[in-house]
N, C-alpha and C positions, 0 to 999 in steps of 0.2 A: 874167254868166251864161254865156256865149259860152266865155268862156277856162277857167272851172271844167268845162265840159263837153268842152276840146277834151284839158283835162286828165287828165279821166277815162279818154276815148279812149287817149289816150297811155302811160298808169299800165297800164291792160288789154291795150293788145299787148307792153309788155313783159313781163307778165306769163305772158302765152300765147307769146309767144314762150321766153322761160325755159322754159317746161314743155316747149314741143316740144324745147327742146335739148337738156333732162335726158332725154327720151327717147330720141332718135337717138344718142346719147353713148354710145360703145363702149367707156367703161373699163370694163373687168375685176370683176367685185362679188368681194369675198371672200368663199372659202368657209368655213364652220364650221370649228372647229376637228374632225379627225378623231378618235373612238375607236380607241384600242390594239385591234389582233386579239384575237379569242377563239381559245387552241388546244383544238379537241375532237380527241379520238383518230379516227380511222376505225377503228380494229380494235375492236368490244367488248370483245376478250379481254385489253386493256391497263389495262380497267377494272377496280374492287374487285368482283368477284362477289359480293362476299357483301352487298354493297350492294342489288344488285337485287331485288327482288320477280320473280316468276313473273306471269305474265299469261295470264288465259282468257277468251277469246270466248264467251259463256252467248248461245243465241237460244231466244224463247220460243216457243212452238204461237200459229196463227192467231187470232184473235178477232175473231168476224163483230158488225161495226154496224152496225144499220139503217138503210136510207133516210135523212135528216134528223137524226141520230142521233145521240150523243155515244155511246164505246165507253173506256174503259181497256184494258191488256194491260199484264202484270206479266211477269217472268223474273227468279228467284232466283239467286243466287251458289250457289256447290258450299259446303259447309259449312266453317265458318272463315273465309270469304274474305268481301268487302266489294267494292259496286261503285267504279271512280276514275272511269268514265265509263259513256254509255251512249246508244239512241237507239232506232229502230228503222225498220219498214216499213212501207207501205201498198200494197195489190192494187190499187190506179187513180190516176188524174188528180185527182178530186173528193172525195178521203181527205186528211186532212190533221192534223198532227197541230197539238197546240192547247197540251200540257206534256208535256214528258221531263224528270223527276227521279230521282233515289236516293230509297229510305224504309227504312233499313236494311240491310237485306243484300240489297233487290230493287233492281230499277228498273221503272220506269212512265212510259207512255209514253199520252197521251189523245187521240183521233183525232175528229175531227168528220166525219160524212159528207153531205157537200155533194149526192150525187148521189141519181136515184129508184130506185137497186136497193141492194140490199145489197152493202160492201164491207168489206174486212177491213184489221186490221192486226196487227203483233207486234211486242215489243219483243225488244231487245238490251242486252247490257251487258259491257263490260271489268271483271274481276272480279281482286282480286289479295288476297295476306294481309297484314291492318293491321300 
């Protein structure tokens, strides 16, 4: 019994000793293999224009929510155009908003208001033609 346990002892600091040395062990780890550069222009104007879409910032009018409150706020696109993003604002700390989606040619944005007055919010949206 004596020697299977002095065995064990023995079997376990080699073991712990391996790990420390794999530790302390300053070789080198390989790095990944790297990806090839990406070349993007710096100039826009080296780009296809006729490629790009035009882009407008649409902001909506306030929309007061009450106390405790859930509120929506909408802001349409200018006609023909479609939102590709969007988001908005809130007047405090304890406004918050809860979904910012598209629904068509809008965007909406739903505020929760956490605090005991009335606060407000507005939506935004990047708006461009399909």
């Amino acid at each position: 019994m004596k020697h299977l346990a002095l065995t064990t002892l023995t079997i376990a600091g080699i073991l712990a000793g391996s790990a420390a040395a794999a530790v302390a062990d300053d070789t080198p780890v390989a790095k990944p293999a790297e990806k090839p550069p990406v070349s993007v222009p710096n100039n826009p104007a080296l780009l296809n224009s006729s490629l790009l879409a035009a882009h407008t910032q649409v902001v909506g009018d306030w929309v007061v929510v009450h106390a405790g409150g859930n509120g929506f706020a909408t802001v349409t696109c200018p006609s023909g155009q479609v939102p590709t993003g969007g988001g908005g604002q809130t007047s405090a700390f304890k406004i918050f908003f809860t979904d910012s989606y598209a629904n068509g040619s809008a965007w909406v944005v739903r505020g929760t208001n956490t605090n005991t007055v009335d606060e407000s919010i507005r939506a935004t949206a990047v708006c461009t033609t399909p």
